[in-house]
SERO-4910 file (N, C-alpha, C, O; in steps of 0.05 Angstrom, whole numbers):
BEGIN
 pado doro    nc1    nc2    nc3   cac1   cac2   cac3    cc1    cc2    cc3    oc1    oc2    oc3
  Unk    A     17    -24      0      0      0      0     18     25      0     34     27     18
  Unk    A     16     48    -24     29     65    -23     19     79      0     -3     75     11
  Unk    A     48    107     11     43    122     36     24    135     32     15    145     53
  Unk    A      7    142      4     -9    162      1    -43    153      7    -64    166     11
  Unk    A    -35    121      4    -70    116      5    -79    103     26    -97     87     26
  Unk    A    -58    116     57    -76    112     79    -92    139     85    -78    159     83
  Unk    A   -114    141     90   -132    153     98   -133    156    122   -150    173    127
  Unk    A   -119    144    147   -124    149    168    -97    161    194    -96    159    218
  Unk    A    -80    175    175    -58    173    177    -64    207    197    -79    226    195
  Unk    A    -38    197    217    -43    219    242    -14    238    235      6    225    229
  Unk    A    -11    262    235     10    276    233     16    288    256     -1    300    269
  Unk    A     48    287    266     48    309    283     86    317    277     96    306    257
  Unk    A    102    330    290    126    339    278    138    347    305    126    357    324
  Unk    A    173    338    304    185    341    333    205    362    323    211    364    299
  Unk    A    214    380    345    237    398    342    215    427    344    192    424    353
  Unk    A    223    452    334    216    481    342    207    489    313    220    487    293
  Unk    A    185    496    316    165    523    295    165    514    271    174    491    268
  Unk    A    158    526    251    148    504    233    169    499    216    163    487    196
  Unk    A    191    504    219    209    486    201    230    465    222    255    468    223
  Unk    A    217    450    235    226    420    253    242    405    233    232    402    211
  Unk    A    264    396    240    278    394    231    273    362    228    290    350    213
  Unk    A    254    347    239    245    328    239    223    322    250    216    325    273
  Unk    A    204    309    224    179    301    220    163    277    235    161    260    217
  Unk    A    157    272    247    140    243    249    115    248    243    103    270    244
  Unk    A    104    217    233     76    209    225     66    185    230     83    168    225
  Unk    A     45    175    239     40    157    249     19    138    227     -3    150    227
  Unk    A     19    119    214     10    109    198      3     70    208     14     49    202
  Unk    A    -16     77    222    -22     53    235    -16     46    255    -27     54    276
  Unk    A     11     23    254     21     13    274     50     24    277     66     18    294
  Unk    A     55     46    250     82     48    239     91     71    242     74     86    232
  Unk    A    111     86    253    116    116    258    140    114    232    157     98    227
  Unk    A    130    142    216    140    143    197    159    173    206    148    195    209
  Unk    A    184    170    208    204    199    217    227    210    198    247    198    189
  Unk    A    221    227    196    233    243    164    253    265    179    250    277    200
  Unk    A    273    265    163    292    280    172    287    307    157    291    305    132
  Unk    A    280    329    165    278    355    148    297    371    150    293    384    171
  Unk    A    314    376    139    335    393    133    338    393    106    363    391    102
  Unk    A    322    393     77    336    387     60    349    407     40    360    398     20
  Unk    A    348    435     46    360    454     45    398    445     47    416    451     31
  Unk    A    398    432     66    430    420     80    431    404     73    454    398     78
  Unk    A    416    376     57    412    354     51    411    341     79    428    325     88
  Unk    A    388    352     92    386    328    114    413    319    126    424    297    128
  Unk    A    421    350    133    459    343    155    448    340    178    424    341    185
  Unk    A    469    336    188    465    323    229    472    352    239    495    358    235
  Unk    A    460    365    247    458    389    276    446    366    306    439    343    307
  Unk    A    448    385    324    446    389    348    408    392    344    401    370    352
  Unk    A    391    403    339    368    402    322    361    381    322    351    369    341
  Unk    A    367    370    292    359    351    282    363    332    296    343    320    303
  Unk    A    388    322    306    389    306    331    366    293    348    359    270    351
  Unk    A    356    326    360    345    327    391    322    320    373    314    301    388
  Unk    A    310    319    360    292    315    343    283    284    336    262    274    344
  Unk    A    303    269    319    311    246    318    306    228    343    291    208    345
  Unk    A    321    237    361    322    226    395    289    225    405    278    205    413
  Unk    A    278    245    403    251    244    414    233    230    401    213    225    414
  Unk    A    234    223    380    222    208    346    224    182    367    204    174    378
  Unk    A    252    170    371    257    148    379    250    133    401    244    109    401
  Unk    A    250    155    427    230    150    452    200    149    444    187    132    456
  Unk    A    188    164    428    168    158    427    161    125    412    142    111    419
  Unk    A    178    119    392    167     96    382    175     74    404    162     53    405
  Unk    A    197     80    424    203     50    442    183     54    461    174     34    472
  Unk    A    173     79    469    155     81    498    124     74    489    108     73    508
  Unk    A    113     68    460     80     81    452     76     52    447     88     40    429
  Unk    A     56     39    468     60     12    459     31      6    430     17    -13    425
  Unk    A     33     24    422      8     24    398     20     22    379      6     15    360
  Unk    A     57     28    370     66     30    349     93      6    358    106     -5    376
  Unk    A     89      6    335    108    -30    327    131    -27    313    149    -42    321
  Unk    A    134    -10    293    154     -8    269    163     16    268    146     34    274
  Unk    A    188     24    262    197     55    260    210     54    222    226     36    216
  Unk    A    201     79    198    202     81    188    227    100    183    223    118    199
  Unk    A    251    105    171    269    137    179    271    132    153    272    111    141
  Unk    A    273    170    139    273    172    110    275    200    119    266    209    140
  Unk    A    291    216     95    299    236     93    279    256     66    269    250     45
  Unk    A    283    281     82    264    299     63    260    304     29    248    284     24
  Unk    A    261    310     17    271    313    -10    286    286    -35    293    264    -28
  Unk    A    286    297    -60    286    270    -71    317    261    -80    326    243    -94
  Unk    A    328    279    -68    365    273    -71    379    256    -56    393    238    -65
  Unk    A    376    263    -23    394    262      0    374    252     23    353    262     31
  Unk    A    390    222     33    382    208     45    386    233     74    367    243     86
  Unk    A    410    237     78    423    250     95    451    249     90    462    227     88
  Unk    A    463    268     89    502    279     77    514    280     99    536    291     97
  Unk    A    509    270    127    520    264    154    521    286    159    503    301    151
  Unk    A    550    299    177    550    316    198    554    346    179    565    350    158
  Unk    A    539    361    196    528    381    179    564    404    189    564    420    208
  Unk    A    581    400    177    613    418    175    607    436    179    622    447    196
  Unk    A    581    456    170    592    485    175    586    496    199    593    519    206
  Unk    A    562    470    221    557    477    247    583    464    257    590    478    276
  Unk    A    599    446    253    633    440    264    647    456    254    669    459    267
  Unk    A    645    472    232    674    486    230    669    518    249    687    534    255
  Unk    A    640    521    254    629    544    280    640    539    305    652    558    315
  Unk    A    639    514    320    653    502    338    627    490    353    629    482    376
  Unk    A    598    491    337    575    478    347    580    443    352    590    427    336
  Unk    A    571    439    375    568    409    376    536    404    358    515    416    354
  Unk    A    547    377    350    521    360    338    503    352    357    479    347    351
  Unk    A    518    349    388    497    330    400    484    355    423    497    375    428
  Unk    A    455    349    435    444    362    445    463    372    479    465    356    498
  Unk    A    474    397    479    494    406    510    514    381    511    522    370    531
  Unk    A    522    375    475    554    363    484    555    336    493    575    324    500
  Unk    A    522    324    494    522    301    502    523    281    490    501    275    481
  Unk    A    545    263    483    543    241    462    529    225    462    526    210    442
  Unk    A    518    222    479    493    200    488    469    210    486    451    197    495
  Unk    A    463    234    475    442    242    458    438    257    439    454    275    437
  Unk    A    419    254    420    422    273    394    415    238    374    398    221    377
  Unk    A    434    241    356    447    213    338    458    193    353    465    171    344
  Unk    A    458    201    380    480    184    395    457    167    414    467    148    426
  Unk    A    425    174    420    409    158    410    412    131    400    415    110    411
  Unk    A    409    140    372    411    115    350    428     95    348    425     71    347
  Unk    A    455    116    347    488    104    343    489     82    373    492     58    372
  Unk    A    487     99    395    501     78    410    476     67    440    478     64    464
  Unk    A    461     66    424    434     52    441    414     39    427    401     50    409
  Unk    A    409     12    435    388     -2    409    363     -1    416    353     -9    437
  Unk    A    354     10    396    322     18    390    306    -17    406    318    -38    411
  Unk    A    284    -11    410    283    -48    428    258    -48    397    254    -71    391
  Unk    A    246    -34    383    224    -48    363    248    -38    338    269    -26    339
  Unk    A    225    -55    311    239    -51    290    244    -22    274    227     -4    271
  Unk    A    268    -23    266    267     14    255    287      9    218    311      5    215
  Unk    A    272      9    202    276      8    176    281     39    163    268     59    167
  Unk    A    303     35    149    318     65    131    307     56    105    307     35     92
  Unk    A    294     84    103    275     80     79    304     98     54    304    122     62
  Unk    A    317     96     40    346    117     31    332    124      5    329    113    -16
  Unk    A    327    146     16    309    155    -10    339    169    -40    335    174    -64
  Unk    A    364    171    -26    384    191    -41    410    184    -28    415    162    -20
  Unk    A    425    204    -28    449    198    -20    454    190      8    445    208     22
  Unk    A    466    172     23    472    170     53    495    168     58    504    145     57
  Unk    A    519    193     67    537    195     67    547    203     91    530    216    102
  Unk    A    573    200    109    586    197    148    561    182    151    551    160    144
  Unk    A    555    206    167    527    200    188    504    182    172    495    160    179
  Unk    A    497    197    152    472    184    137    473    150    138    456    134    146
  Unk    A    505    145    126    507    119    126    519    102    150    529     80    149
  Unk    A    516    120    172    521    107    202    499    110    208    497    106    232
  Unk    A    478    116    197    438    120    202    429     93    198    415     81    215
  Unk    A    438     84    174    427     59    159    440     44    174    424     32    189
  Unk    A    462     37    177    490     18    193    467     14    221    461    -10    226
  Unk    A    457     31    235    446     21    256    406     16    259    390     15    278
  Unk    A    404     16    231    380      9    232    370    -21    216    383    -26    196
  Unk    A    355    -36    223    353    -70    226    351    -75    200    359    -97    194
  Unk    A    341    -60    180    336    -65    150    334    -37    134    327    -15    143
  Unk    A    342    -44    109    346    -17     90    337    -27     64    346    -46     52
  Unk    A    322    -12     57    311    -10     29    323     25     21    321     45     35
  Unk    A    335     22     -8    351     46    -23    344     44    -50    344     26    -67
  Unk    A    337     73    -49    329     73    -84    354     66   -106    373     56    -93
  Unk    A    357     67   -120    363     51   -148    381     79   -155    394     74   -175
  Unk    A    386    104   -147    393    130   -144    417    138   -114    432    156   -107
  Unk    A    410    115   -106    428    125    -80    452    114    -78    459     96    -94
  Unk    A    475    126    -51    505    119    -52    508    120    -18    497    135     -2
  Unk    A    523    103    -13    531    102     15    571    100     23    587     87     10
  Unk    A    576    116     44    599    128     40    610    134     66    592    139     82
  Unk    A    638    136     77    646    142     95    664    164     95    685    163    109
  Unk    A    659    184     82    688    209     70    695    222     96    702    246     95
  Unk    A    695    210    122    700    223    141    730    232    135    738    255    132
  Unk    A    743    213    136    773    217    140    789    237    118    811    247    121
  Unk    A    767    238     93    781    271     70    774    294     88    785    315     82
  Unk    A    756    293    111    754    319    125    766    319    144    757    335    160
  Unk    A    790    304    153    808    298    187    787    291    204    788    301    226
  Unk    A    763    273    199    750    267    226    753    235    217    756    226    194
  Unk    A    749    222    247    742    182    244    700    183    245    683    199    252
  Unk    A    704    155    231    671    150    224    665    141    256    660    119    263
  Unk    A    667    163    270    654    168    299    626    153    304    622    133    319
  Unk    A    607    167    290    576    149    290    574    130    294    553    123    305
  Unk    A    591    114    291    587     77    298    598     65    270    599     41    269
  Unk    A    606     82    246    610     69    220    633     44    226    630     20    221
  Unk    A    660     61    241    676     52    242    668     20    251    674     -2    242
  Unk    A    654     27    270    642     -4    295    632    -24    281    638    -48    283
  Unk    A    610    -11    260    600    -39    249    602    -46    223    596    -70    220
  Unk    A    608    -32    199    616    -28    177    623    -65    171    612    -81    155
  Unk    A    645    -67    191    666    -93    179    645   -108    194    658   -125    208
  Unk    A    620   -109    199    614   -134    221    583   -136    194    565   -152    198
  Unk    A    583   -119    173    557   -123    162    571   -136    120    564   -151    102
  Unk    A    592   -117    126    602   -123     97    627   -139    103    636   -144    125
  Unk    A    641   -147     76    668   -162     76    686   -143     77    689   -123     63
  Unk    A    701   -156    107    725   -131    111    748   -111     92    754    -87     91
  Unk    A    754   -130     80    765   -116     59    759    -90     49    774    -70     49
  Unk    A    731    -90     40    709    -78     32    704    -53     50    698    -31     43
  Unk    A    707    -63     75    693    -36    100    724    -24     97    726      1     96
  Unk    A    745    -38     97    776    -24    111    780     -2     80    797     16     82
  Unk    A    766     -7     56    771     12     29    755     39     33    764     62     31
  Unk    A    732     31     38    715     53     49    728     68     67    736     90     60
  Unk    A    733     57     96    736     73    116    764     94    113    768    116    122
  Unk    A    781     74     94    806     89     93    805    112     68    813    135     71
  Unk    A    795    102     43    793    115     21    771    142     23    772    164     12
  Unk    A    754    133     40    728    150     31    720    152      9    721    175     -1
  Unk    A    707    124     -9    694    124    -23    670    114    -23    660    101     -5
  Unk    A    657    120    -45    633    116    -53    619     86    -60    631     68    -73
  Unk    A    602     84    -53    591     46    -77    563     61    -76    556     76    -58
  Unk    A    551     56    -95    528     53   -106    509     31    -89    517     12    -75
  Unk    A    477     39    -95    460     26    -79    460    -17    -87    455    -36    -72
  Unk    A    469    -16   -112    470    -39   -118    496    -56   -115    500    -80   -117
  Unk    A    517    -32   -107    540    -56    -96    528    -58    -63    524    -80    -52
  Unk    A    525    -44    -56    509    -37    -23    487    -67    -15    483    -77      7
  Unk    A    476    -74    -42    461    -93    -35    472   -117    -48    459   -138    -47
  Unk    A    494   -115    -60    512   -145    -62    522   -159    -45    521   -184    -42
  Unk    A    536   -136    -30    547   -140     -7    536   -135     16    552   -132     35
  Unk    A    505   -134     23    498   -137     48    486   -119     58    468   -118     74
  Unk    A    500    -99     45    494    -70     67    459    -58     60    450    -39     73
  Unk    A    444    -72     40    423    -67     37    400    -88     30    405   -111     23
  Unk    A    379    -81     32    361   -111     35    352   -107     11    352   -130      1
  Unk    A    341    -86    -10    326    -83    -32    340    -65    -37    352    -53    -20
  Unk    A    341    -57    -69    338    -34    -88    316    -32   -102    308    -51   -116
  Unk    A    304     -6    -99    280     -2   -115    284     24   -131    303     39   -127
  Unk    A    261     31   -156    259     55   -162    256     79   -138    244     76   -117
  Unk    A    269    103   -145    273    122   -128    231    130   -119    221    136    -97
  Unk    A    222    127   -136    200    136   -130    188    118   -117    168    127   -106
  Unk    A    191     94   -113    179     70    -92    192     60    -69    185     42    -54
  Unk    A    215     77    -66    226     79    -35    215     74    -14    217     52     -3
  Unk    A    199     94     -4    184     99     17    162     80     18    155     72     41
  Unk    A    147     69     -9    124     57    -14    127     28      3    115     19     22
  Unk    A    152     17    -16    153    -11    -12    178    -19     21    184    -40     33
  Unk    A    184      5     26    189      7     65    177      5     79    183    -11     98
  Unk    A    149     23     79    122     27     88    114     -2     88    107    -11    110
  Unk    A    115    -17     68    104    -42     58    114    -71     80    102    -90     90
  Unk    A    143    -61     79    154    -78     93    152    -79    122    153    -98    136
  Unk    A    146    -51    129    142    -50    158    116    -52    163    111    -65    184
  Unk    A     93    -42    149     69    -53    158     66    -94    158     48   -101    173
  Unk    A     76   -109    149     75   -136    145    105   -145    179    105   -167    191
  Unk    A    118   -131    182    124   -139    211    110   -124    224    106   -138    244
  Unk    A     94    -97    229     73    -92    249     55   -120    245     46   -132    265
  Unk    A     50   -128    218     31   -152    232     26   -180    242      7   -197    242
  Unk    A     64   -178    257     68   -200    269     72   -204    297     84   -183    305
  Unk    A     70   -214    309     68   -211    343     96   -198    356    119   -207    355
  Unk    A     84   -167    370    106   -159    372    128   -165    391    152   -160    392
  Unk    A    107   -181    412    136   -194    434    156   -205    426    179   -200    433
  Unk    A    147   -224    406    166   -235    390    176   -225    375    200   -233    372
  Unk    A    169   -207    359    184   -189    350    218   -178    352    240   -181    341
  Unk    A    204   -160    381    226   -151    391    249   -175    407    273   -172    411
  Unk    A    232   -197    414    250   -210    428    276   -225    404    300   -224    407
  Unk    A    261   -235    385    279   -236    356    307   -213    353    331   -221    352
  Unk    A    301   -188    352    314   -174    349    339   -170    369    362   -171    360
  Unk    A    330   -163    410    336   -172    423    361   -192    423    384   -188    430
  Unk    A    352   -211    416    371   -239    418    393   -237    392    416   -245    393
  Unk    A    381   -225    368    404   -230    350    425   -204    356    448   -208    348
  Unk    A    422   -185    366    435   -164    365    450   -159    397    464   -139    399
  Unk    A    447   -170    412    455   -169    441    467   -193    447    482   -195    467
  Unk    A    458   -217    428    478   -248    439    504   -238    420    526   -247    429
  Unk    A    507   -226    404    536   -227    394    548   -219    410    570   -222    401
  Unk    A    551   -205    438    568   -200    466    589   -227    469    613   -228    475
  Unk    A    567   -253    462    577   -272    486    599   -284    465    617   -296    475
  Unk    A    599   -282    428    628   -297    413    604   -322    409    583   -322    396
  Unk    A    615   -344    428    605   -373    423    584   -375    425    574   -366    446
  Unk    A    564   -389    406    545   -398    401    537   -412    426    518   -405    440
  Unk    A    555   -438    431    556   -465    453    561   -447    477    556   -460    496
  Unk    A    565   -432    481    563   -416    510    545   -416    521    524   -405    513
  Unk    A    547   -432    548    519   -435    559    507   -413    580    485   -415    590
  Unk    A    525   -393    586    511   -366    598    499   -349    576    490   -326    580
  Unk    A    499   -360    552    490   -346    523    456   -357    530    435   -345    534
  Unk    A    461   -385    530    437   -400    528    429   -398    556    407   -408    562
  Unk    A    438   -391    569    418   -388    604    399   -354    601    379   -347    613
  Unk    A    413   -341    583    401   -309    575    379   -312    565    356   -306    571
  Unk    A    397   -330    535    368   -337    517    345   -354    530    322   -354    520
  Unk    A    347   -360    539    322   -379    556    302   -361    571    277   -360    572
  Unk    A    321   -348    583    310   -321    598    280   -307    585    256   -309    592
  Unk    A    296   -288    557    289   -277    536    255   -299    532    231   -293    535
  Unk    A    273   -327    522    245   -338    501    226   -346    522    205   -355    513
  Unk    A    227   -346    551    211   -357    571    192   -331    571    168   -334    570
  Unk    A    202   -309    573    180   -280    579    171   -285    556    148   -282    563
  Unk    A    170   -290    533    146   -284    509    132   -316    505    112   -315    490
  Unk    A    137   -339    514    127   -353    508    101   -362    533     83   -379    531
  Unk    A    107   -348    550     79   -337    576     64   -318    569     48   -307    584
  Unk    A     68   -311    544     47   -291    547     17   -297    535      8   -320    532
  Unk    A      7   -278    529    -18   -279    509    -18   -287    486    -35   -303    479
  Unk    A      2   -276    470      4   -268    446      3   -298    441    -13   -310    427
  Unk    A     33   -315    463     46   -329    450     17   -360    448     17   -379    433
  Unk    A     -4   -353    468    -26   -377    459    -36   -359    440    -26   -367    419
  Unk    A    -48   -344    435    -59   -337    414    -58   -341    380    -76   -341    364
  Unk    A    -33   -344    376    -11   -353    352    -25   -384    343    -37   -393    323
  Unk    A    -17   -396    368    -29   -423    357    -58   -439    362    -65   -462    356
  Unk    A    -68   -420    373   -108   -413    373   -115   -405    343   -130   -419    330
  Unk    A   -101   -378    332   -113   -372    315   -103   -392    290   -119   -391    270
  Unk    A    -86   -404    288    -77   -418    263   -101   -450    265   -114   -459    246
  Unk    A   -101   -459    292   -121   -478    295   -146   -468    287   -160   -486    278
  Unk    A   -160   -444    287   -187   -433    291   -195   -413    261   -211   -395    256
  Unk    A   -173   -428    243   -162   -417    213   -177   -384    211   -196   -377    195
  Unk    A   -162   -365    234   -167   -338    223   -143   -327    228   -122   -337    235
  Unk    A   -149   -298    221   -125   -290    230   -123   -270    262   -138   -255    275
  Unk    A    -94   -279    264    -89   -279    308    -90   -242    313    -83   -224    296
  Unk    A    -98   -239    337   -103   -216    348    -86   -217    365    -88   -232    384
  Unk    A    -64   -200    361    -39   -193    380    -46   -159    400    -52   -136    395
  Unk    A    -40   -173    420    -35   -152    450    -26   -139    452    -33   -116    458
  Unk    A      5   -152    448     26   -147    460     31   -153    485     48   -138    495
  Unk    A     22   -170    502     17   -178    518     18   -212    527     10   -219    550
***
């Protein structure tokens, strides 16, 4: 279902007066959060940040919304990362200097529901340390992902550096990170770093798409899926059995719940299951 032909779609917008530097929209089960700067191509301020950050509490705290959508304003630029001319002012990016908020949010705290980069254009530093920490990416057929930190004397700070080599073949992350170059959306999805390429104009459509079809799967499980794949890589070994005393932990809270009889009520009672969350 394209974004345009829900009808019941709730708007509201985070950050100061009417040009917020970031958008949210709520489309079902799905918060849809748009980066507005595209004047700057959707750069990282201190703003946009604090903006972003509050986008994000709202989708982990609102237990009505399931899926987080992030897509940038305009039909060029995903987001061009850290916005230089508020660093070469001596502005911090993050909200009073705090790295642990703003981007730093995203970068170095995991979202607990699903959050999909819709890359409508270019995603370059930051942009593509946006995508790097979000669970799935769909990129138009138009877009480029990039690390040119180091042609400007800065390191891919955001988390690029962190996970780059843990999503693509090293080789591959150590060319980027050192060269600061470019790949295209279709080497991006050769190698991993992307789940789909689509036309630029069905970006958003077939993201929307993807995240309404996990809103309509049980979200305990959901998150607990996510949870487990992204927090057991701590422990290295698979056969680690304080790995498997966690995970037990984890699959014991969702398999008491509601949801988790409900799943196999409704497949016996051939309709389709009504999830709680609960």
């Amino acid at each position: 279902m394209s974004a345009e032909a829900n009808t019941h779609d709730t708007s509201t917008s985070t950050g100061t007066g009417a040009g917020s530097e970031v958008l949210t929209e709520v489309r079902g089960a799905v918060l849809l959060i748009t980066l507005n700067r595209p004047r700057s191509h959707n750069a990282i301020n201190a703003a946009l940040g604090l903006g972003l950050e509050t986008a994000l509490r709202r989708l982990d705290s609102d237990p009505a919304l399931r899926v987080g959508v992030l897509t940038g304003a305009g039909d060029r630029t995903f987001c061009a990362g850290a916005d230089l001319k508020a660093l070469a002012a001596g502005e911090s990016l993050s909200p009073g200097g705090d790295r642990e908020r703003g981007v730093g949010a995203l970068f170095r705290h995991q979202v607990s529901k699903p959050l999909l980069a819709a890359v409508n254009g270019a995603a370059l530093g930051g942009g593509t340390e946006i995508a790097l920490a979000c669970d799935l990416v769909v990129a138009a057929d138009t877009a480029v992902f990039g690390l040119p930190e180091v042609t400007r004397g800065l390191p891919a700070a955001g988390g690029g550096a962190l996970r780059l080599a843990r999503e693509i073949p090293v080789k591959l992350a150590m060319e980027l990170l050192l060269l600061g170059d470019r790949i295209d959306a279709q080497t991006a999805a050769r190698v991993g770093l992307v789940n789909r390429v689509v036309a630029a104009s069905e970006v958003l459509a077939q993201t929307l798409a993807l995240a309404e079809r996990i809103a309509g799967n049980a979200p305990l499980a959901v998150q607990a899926n996510k949870r487990l794949a992204y927090e057991g890589l701590v422990y290295g070994e698979v056969h680690d059995p304080r790995l498997w005393a966690w995970h037990d932990d984890i699959v014991r809270s969702v398999v008491g719940s509601r949801d988790a009889r409900e799943g196999p009520r409704a497949f016996a009672e051939k309709r389709p299951p009504q999830w709680t969350g609960s």
